[in-house]
Every structure is written in C-alpha cells, then in structure tokens.
C-alpha positions, 0 to 999 in steps of 0.5 A: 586567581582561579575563575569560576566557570558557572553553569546555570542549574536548568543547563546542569539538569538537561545534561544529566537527563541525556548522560541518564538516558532520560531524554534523548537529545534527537529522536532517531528517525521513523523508517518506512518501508514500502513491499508490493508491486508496481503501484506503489513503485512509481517508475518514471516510465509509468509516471514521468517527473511525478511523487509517488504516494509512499514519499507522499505518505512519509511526508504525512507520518513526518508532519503527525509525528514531527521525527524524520522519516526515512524511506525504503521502497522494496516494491517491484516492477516486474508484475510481481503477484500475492504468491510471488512476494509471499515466495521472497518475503524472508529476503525483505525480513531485516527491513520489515523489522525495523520498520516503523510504518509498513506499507503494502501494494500487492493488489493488481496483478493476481485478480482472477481478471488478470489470470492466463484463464480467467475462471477456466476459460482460455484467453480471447483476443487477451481478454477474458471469456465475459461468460465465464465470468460470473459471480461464483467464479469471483467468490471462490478466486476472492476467497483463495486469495484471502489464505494468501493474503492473511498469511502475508499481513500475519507474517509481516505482523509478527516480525513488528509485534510488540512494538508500536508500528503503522500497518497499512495496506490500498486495495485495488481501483478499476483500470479496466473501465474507460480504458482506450486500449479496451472497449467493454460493453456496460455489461463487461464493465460491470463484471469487472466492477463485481470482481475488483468489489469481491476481491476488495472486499477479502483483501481488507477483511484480512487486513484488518484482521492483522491489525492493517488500515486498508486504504479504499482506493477503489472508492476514491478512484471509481467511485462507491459503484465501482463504475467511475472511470479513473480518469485523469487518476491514472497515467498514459498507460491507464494503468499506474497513477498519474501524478493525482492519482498518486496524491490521492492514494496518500490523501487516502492513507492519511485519513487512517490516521497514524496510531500508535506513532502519533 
C-alpha cells in the first residue's frame, strides 16, 4: 500500500512564492559603511573599551528596520582632511555602491583653525594668530570648503541613485573651548565658536542639498551658543568622543529617522 505524504495547501502556497520569487524566505542584511576621518574611527587609543557611534548607529537602523546590518568603517586615523578623502574616494567605490546607509565624518581636521597659516597668518606658539582671525576670513575659508563638500556628497550620491539608501553626515563640535592643553581668553573662544558656526553652517547646506541628514553635533556638544565646553563628551585627549560622547552623535542620528529604509 502506498502512503500519502499530505502536505497542508497554506505550506504548498509558501513554497511556491519563494521558488517564484515572491517572497524571499530571509531578507539579505543592510550594509553600512562609514567614510571620514578620526571621529567616526573610534581608535581604542582615543577612547580605551568604548562603542563608537557607527556600531551605535547600525544597532539603530538594525532595530527600525528589523534586517541585520552589517558594518564597514572605511574612516581613517591618519588626520585625513576634505581634499584628501575626495583625493581617494574612487578606492572606496565598490563599498559605497553597495551601501545601504552611507555615513560620513570628514569635519575635523580641514577647518581654517587648523590650517598650517590660519587665514594667512603663520602659526604662534601652535596657535592661530586671534587677529587674523576674523569673520571675513571664516566665510571665504567656509565657502571654498562647500565646492569640495558638494563634490563629495554629489559623488557619493551618484553611485546610490536610484536605489533606496540612508545618506548621513555630523557636523563639527568645538574642542577648543575648555581644553586643558589650550588656555583661550572668552574672546578667542568666541572666535573659534564663529568659525566652527560658519563652517557648519556650509557643510549642512551642501548635505542637504545632496539629499544627506546632517547630524548637529556641534549643538549637542556645545550647546546652541556654541560656547559650552564638551566636557565629559570628549575623551582624555579632548579630541575624540568619549564613550558618551560617541552615544550622543548616535542619539543624534537617530533623531534623523531612517528614510526610505524604514
């Protein structure tokens, strides 16, 4: 006697979906890559045992979306400028494609505060000259970096179009104020407040204007005048984030949302 192996109708019509391709039985996993320089690389030198906010972040965009993620942080230790990560950006070009949430940090180091002659002037005792430092010098060193900065967000843009992506970007927060290796007078601090502002202020207006969330660090960190100490936000070199401060920039992110993946 041949016996009837009966397979229930609802079983039978599950797997004709996935053999038709209907369904996918598991959803592949999100990529996130992460580009930019030493903020986002989170070196255990910089922040001993702590979770950097792109692991952070992925955690966030794991949970909206409910499909894994999986994380490649191309950022670099090496006091990696705008120029010089537009300079290699082809070698990151099979990542970013397929790239499913793209996160850049590329803030820090090219700010006129930290050029080898600040607005012309040569250094004084590795500080800027303050006097050269004034608000016309921040808006045209503010404005050359917006051409580099929309040629990046443009690039990085093109190799995702068409296809449902994340585009996120931080601005820069103010190490400067409440440092223990500088002492500035309110007046300097000020200035520096002005020049991060201005440079912010560019950098997210060319974000957006390449379809980027830009992350407000500089707010969360120093406060909406710009002249909060970061505090206890940044590790013992008051440089990089600290623990906190890493799950700050994520809680920062977050608050972006997550289209069009969720």
């Amino acid at each position: 006697m041949r016996h009837l192996i009966r397979t229930p109708l609802v079983a039978v019509a599950v797997l004709l979906l996935v053999a038709t391709g209907s369904v996918s039985a598991s959803p592949r996993p999100l990529k996130l890559v992460a580009l930019g320089d030493s903020i986002p690389y989170n070196s255990p030198m910089d922040c001993p045992g702590c979770t950097g906010f792109v692991d952070r972040y992925a955690r966030a965009v794991r949970k909206a979306t409910g499909r894994r993620v999986t994380v490649q942080n191309l950022s670099q230790h090496n006091n990696l400028t705008l120029p010089g990560l537009l300079a290699g950006l082809d070698s990151f070009k099979s990542s970013l494609v397929a790239a499913d949430v793209i996160v850049v940090g590329i803030a820090h180091n090219t700010i006129e505060l930290n050029a080898d002659r600040p607005c012309g002037a040569p250094l004084q005792d590795d500080l800027p000259q303050w006097a050269a430092m004034d608000r016309a010098c921040a808006v045209r060193s503010a404005k050359r970096a917006r051409i580099l900065y929309d040629r990046l967000y443009a690039r990085i843009a093109a190799l995702r179009k068409g296809k449902p992506t994340i585009f996120r970007t931080i601005n820069r927060y103010n190490d400067w104020i409440g440092s223990p290796n500088v002492q500035l007078t309110p007046s300097q601090e000020r200035i520096t407040a002005m020049f991060i502002a201005t440079w912010n202020a560019e950098l997210c207006r060319s974000a957006r204007a390449h379809r980027f969330g830009c992350a407000d660090i500089s707010r969360a960190f120093n406060g909406t005048s710009g002249l909060k100490p970061s505090g206890d936000l940044l590790g013992a070199d008051h440089t990089h984030p600290s623990d906190k401060g890493h799950a700050l920039i994520a809680r920062v992110l977050v608050g972006l949302g997550f289209t069009p993946l969720a």
